[in-house]
C-alpha positions as a LaTeX table, in Angstrom:
\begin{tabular}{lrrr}
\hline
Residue & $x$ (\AA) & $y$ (\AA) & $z$ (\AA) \\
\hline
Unk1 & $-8.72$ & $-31.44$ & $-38.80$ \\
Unk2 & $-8.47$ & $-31.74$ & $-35.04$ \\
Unk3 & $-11.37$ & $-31.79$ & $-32.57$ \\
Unk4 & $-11.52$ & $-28.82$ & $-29.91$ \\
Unk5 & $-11.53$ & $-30.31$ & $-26.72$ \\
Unk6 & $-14.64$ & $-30.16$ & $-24.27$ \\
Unk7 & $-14.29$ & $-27.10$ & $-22.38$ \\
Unk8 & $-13.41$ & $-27.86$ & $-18.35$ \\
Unk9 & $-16.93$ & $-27.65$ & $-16.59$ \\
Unk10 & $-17.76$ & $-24.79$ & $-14.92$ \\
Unk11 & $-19.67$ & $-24.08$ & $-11.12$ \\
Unk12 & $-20.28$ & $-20.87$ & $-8.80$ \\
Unk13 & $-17.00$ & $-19.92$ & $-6.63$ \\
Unk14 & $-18.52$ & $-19.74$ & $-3.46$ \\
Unk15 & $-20.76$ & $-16.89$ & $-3.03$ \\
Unk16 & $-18.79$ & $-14.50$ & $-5.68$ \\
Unk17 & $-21.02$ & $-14.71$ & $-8.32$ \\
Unk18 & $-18.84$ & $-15.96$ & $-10.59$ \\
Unk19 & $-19.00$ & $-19.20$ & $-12.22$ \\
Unk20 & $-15.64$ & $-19.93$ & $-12.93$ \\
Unk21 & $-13.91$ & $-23.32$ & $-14.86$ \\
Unk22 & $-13.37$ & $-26.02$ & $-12.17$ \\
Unk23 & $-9.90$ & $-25.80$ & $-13.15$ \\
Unk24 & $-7.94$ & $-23.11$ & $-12.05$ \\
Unk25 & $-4.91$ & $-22.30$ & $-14.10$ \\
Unk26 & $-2.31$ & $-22.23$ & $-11.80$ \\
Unk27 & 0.13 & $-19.80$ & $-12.86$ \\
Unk28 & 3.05 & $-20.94$ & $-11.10$ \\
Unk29 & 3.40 & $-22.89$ & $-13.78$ \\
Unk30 & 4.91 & $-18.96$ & $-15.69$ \\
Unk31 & 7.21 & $-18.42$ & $-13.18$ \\
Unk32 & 10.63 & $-19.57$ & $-14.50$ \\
Unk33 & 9.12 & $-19.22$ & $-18.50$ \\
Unk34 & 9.50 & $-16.30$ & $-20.80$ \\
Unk35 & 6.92 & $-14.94$ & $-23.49$ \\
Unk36 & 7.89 & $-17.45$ & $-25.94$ \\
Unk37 & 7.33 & $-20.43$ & $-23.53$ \\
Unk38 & 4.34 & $-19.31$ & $-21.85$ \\
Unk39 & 2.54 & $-18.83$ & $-24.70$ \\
Unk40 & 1.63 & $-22.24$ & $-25.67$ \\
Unk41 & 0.42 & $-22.69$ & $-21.84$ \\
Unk42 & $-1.40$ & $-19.76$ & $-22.50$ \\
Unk43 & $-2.90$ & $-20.98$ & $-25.38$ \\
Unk44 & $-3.91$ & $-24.01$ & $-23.56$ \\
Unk45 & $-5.88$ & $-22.06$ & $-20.68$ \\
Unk46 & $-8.10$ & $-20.70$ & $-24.44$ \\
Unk47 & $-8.63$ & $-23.89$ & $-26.01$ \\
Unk48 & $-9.84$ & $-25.20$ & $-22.86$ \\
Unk49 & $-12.44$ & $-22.50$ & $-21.44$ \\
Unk50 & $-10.18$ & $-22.06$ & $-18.25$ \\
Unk51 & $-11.91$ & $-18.30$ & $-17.02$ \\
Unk52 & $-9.84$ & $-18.20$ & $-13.38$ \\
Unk53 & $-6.43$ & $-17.54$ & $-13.07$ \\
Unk54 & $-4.19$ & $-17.53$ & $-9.49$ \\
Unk55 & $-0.87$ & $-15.85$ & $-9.62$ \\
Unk56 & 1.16 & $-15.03$ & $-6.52$ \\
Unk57 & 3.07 & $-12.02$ & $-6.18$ \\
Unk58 & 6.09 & $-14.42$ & $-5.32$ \\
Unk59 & 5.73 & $-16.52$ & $-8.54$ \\
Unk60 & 8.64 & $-14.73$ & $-9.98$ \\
Unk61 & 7.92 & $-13.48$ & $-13.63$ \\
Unk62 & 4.35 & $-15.02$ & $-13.30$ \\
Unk63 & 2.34 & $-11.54$ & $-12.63$ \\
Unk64 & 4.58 & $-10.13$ & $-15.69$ \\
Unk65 & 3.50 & $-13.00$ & $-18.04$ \\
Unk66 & $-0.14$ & $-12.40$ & $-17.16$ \\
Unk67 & $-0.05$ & $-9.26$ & $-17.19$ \\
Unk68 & 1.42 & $-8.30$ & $-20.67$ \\
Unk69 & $-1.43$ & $-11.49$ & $-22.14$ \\
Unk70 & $-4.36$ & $-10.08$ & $-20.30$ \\
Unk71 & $-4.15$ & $-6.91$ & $-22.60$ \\
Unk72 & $-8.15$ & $-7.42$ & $-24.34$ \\
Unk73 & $-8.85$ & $-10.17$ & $-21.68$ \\
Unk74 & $-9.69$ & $-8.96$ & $-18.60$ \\
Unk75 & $-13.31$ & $-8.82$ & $-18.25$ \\
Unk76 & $-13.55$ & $-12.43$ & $-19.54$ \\
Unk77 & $-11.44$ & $-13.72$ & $-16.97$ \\
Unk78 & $-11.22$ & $-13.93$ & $-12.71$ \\
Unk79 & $-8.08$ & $-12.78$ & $-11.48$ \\
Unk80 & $-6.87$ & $-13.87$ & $-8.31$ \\
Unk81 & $-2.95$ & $-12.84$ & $-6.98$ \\
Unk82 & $-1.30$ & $-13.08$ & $-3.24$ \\
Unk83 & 0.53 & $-11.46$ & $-1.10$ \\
Unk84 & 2.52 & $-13.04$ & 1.45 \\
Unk85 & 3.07 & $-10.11$ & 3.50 \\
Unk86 & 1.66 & $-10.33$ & 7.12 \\
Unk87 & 1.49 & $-6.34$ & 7.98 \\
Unk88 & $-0.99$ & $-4.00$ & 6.44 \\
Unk89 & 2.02 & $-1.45$ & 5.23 \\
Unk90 & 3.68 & $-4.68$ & 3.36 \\
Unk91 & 0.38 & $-6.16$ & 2.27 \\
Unk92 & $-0.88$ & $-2.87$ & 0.43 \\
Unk93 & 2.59 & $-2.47$ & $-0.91$ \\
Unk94 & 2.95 & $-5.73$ & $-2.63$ \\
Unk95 & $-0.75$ & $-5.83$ & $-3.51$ \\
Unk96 & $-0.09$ & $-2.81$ & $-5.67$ \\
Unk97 & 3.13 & $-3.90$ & $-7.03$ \\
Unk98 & 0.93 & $-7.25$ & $-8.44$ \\
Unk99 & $-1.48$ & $-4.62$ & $-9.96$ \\
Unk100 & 1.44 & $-2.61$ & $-11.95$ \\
Unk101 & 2.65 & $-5.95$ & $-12.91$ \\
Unk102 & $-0.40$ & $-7.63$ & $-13.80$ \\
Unk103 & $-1.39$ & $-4.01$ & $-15.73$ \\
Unk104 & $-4.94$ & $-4.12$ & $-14.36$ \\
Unk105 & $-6.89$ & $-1.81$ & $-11.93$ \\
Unk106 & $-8.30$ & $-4.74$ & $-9.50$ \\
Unk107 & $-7.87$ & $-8.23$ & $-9.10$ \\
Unk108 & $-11.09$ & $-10.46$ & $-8.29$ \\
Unk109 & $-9.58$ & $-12.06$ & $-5.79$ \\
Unk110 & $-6.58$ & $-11.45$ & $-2.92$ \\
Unk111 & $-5.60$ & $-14.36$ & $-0.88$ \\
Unk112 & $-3.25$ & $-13.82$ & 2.48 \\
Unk113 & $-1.13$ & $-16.40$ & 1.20 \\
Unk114 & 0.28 & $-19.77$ & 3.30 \\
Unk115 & $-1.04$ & $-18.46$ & 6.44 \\
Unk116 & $-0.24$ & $-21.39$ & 8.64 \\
Unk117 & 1.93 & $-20.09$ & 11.57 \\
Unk118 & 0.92 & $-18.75$ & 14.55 \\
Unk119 & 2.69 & $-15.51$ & 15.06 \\
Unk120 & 1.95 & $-15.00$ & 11.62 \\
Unk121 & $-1.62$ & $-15.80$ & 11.88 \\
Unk122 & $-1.95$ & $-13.11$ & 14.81 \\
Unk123 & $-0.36$ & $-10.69$ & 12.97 \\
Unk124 & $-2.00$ & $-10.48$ & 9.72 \\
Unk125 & $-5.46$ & $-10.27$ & 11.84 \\
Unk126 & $-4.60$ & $-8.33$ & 14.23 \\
Unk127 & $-3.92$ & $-3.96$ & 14.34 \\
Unk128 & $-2.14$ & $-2.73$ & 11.32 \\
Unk129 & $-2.28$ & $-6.23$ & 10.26 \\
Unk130 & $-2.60$ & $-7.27$ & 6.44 \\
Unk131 & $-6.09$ & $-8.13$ & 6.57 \\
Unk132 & $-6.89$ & $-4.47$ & 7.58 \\
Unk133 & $-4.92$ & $-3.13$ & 4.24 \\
Unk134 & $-6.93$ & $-5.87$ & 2.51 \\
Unk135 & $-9.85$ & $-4.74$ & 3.83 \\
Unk136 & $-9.28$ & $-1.24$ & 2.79 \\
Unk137 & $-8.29$ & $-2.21$ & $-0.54$ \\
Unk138 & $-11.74$ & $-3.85$ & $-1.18$ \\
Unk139 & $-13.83$ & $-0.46$ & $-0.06$ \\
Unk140 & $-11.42$ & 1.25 & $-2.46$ \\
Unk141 & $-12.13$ & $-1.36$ & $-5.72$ \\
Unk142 & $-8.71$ & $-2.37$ & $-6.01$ \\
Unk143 & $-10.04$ & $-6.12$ & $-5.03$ \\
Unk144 & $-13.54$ & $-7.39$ & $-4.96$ \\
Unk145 & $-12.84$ & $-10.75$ & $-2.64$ \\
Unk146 & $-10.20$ & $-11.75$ & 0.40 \\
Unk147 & $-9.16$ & $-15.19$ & 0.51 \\
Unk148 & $-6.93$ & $-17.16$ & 2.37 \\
Unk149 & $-4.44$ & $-19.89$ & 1.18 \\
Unk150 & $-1.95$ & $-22.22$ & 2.67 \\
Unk151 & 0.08 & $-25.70$ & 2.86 \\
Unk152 & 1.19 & $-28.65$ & 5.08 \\
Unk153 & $-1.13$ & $-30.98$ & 7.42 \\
Unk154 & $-1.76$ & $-27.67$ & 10.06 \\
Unk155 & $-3.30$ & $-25.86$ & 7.02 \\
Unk156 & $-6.79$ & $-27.28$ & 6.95 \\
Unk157 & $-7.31$ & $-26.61$ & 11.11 \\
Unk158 & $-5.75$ & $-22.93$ & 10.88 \\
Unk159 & $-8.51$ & $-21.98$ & 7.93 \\
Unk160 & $-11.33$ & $-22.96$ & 10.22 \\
Unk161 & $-9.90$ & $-20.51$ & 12.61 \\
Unk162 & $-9.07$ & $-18.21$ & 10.03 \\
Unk163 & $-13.01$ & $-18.01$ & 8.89 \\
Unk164 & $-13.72$ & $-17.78$ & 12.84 \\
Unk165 & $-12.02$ & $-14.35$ & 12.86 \\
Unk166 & $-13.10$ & $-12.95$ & 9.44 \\
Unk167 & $-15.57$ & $-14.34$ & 6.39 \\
Unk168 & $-13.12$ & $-14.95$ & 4.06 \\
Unk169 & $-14.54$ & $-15.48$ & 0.37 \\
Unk170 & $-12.46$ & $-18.26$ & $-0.40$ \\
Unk171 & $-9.46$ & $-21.04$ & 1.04 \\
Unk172 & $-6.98$ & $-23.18$ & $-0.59$ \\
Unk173 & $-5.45$ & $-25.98$ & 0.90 \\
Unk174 & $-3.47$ & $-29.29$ & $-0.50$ \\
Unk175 & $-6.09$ & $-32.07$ & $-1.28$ \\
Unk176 & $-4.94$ & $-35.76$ & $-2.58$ \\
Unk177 & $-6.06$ & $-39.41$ & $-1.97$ \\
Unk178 & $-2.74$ & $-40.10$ & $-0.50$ \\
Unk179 & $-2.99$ & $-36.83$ & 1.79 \\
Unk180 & $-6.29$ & $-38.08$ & 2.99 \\
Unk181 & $-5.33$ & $-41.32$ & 4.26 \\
Unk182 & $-3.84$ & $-39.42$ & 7.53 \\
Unk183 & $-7.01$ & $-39.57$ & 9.72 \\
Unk184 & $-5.69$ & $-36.04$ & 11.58 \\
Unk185 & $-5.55$ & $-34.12$ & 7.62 \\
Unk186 & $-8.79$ & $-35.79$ & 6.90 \\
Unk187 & $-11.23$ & $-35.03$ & 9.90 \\
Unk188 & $-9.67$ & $-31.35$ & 9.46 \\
Unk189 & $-10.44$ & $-31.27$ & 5.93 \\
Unk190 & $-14.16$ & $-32.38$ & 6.16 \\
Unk191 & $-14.69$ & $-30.11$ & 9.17 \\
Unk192 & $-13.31$ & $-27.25$ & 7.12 \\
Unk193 & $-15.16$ & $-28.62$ & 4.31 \\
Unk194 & $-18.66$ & $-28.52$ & 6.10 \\
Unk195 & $-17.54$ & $-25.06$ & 7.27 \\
Unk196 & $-17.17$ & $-23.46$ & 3.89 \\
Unk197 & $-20.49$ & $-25.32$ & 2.94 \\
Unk198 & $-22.53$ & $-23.79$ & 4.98 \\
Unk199 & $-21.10$ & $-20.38$ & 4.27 \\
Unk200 & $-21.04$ & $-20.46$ & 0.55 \\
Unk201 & $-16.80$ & $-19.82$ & 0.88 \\
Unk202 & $-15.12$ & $-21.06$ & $-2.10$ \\
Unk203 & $-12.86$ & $-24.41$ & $-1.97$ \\
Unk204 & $-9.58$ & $-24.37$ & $-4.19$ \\
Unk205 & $-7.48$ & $-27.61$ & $-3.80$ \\
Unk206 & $-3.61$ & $-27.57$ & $-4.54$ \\
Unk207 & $-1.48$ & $-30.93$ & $-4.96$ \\
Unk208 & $-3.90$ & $-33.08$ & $-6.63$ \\
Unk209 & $-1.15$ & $-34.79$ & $-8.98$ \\
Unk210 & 1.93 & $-34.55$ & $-6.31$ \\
Unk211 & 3.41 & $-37.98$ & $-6.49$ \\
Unk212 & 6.55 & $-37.16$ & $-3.99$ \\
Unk213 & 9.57 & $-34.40$ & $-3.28$ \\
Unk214 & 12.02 & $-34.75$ & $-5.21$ \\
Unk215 & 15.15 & $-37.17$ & $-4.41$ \\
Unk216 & 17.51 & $-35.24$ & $-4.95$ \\
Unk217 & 16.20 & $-31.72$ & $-4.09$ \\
Unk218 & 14.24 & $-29.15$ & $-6.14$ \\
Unk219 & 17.41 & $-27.73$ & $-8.23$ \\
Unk220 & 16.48 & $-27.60$ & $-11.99$ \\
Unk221 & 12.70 & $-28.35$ & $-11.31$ \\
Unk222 & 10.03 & $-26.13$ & $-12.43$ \\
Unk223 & 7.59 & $-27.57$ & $-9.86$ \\
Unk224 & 8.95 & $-27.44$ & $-5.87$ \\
Unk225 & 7.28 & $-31.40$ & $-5.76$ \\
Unk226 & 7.63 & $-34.23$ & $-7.95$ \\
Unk227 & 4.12 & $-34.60$ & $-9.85$ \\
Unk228 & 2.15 & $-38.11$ & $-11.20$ \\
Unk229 & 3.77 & $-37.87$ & $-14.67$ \\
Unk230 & 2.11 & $-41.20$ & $-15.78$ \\
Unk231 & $-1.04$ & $-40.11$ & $-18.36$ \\
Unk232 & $-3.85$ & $-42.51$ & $-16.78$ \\
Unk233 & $-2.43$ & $-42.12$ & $-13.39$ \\
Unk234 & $-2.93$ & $-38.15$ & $-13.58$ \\
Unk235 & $-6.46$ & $-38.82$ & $-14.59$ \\
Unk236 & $-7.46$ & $-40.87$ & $-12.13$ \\
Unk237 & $-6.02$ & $-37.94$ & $-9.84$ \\
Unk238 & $-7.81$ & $-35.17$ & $-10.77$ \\
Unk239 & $-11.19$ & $-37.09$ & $-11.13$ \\
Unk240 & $-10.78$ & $-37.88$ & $-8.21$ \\
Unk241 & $-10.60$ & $-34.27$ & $-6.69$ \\
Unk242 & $-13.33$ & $-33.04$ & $-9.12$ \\
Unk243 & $-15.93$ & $-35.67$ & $-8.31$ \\
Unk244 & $-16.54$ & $-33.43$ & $-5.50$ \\
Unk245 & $-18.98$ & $-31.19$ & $-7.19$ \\
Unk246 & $-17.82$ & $-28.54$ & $-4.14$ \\
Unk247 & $-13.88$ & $-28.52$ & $-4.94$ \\
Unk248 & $-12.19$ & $-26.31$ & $-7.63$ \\
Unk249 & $-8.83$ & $-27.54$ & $-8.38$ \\
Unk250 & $-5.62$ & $-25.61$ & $-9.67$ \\
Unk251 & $-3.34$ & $-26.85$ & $-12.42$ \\
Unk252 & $-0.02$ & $-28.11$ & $-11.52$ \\
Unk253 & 3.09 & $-25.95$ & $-11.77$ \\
Unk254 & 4.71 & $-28.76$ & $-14.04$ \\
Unk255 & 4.33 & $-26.51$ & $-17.86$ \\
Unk256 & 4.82 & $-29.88$ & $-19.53$ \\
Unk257 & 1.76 & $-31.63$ & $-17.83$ \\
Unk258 & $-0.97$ & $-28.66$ & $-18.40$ \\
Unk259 & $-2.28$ & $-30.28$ & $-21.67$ \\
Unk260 & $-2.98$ & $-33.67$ & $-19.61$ \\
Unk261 & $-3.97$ & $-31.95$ & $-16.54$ \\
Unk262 & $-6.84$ & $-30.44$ & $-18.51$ \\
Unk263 & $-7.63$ & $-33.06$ & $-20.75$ \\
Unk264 & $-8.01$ & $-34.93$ & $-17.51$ \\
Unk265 & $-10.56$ & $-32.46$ & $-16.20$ \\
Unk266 & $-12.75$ & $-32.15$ & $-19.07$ \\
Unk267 & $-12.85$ & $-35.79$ & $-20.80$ \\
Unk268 & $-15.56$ & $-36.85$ & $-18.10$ \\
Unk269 & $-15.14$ & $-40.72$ & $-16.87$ \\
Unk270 & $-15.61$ & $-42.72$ & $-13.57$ \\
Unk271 & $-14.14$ & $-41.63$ & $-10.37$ \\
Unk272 & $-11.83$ & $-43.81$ & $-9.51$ \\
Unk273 & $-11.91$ & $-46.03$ & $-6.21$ \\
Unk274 & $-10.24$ & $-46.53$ & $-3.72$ \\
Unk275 & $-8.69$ & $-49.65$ & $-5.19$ \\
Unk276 & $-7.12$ & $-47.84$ & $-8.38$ \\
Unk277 & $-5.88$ & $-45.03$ & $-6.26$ \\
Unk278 & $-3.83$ & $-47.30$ & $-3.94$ \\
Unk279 & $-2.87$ & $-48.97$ & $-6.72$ \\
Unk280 & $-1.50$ & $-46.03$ & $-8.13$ \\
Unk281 & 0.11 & $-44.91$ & $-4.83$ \\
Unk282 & 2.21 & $-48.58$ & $-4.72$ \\
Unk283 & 3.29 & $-48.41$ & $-8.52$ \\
Unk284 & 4.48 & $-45.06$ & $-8.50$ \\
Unk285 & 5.42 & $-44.60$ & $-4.94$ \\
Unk286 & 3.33 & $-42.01$ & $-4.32$ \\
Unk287 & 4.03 & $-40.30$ & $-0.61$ \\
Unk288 & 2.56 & $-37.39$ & 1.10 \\
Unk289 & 4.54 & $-34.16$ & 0.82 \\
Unk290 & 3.88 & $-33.36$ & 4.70 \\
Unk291 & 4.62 & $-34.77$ & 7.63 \\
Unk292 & 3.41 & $-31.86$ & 9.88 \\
Unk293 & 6.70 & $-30.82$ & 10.40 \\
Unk294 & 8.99 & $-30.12$ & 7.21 \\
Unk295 & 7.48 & $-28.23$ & 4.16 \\
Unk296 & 5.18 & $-26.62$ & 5.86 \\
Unk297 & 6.01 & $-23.29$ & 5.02 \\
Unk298 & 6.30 & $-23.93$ & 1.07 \\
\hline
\end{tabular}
């Protein structure tokens, strides 16, 4: 008879209320997959005690997957979609198109998603922006929280400024040893960091187990970036993310690494140092997917 695993430990999300799993199931991972394949993924999110799920309404077939396997679920379970719209008419359009999909009357959580640009930036906060249909669509129950997500080196500066113009519940932003060696990325991150801190605003990473882009482009991948494939390697990874008692962390979009991913998060161990980490980053070549330049809109 097999053993169930240890559940993936759990801590508030920011100032929500919620305590949710410290993994997130990233369900990117759904996007290419039909019923049959999601559901042992889905199965997996179960067995571990995963409770907070992030969809996208550009994740393809994702918001369909969910939706038809939250049927008897929801009120276990935080739901969290976004739209990447930047005006309020396109934000409360797609925002409702996500709800029809996912088959639910709310989602916990609605993230203005990779806001990194600066025309962008100004006009999802400014009049008849997409904040203001988010806004509305939080007086009217159709969302309880407003985050805001994003990627590339800009990402972690722009969410301080972000929180500067509104109290966003929550950010996201890519978070990896490797990443945090560039001295720019990492005095934005801990700035950001301290920000969210002191305003009890929820932390998601993204990119823990990135190893690289792909050589030869992203044709016939499920996952846009090359991921740390190697089993002790991928621990080490997302230890080291989750030693931060602060930092959620969301599941890579790799289906066939979501077993190790969460085995990872919930076997307990050391964090690894800083040793083991560059070790890992010289064995398995291990780059940063950003340069500050390329990417950054992914």
């Amino acid at each position: 008879m097999s053993t169930a695993p240890a559940p993936v430990p759990r801590a508030p999300f920011g100032r929500t209320g919620h305590t949710s799993s410290r993994v997130i199931f990233g369900a990117a991972a759904l996007a290419a997959l039909n019923d049959e394949q999601a559901a042992p993924l889905l199965a997996l999110v179960e067995r571990f005690g995963i409770n907070h799920l992030d969809t996208a309404a550009s994740y393809g077939g994702s918001e369909l997957r969910l939706g038809r396997w939250l049927a008897g679920r929801r009120s276990e379970l935080f739901l969290a979609t976004k739209t990447g719209e930047r005006t309020a008419m396109g934000a409360r359009a797609e925002l409702e198109r996500s709800l029809e999909r996912l088959g639910v009357d709310h989602v916990d959580l609605v993230q203005l998603h990779n806001l990194v640009e600066q025309d962008e930036w100004e006009t999802a906060h400014g009049p008849g922006g997409a904040l203001e249909a988010l806004l509305a669509a939080r007086e009217e129950g159709l969302t309880r929280f407003i985050g805001v997500t994003g990627h590339g080196l800009r990402i972690a500066g722009m969410h301080r400024r972000s929180l500067a113009r509104h109290d966003y519940d929550s950010v996201l932003l890519p978070y990896n040893w490797v990443l945090l060696r560039d001295d720019s990325y990492r005095r934005d991150v801990e700035a950001l960091l301290e920000t969210c801190a002191e305003r009890g605003v929820a932390v998601q990473t993204i990119k823990s187990v990135a190893r690289r882009r792909w050589s030869g482009g992203i044709d016939g991948h499920l996952s846009w970036y090359e991921p740390i494939a190697e089993p002790a390697a991928l621990e080490r990874s997302v230890r080291w993310v989750l030693a931060d008692p602060h930092l959620f962390v969301n599941s890579t979009s790799e289906p066939s690494l979501l077993a190790a991913f969460l085995e990872a998060a919930s076997g307990g161990g050391p964090v690894p140092d800083d040793d083991e980490l560059a070790a890992d980053a010289t064995r398995l070549g291990i780059e940063p997917l950003f340069d500050g330049r390329d990417l950054e809109r992914i």
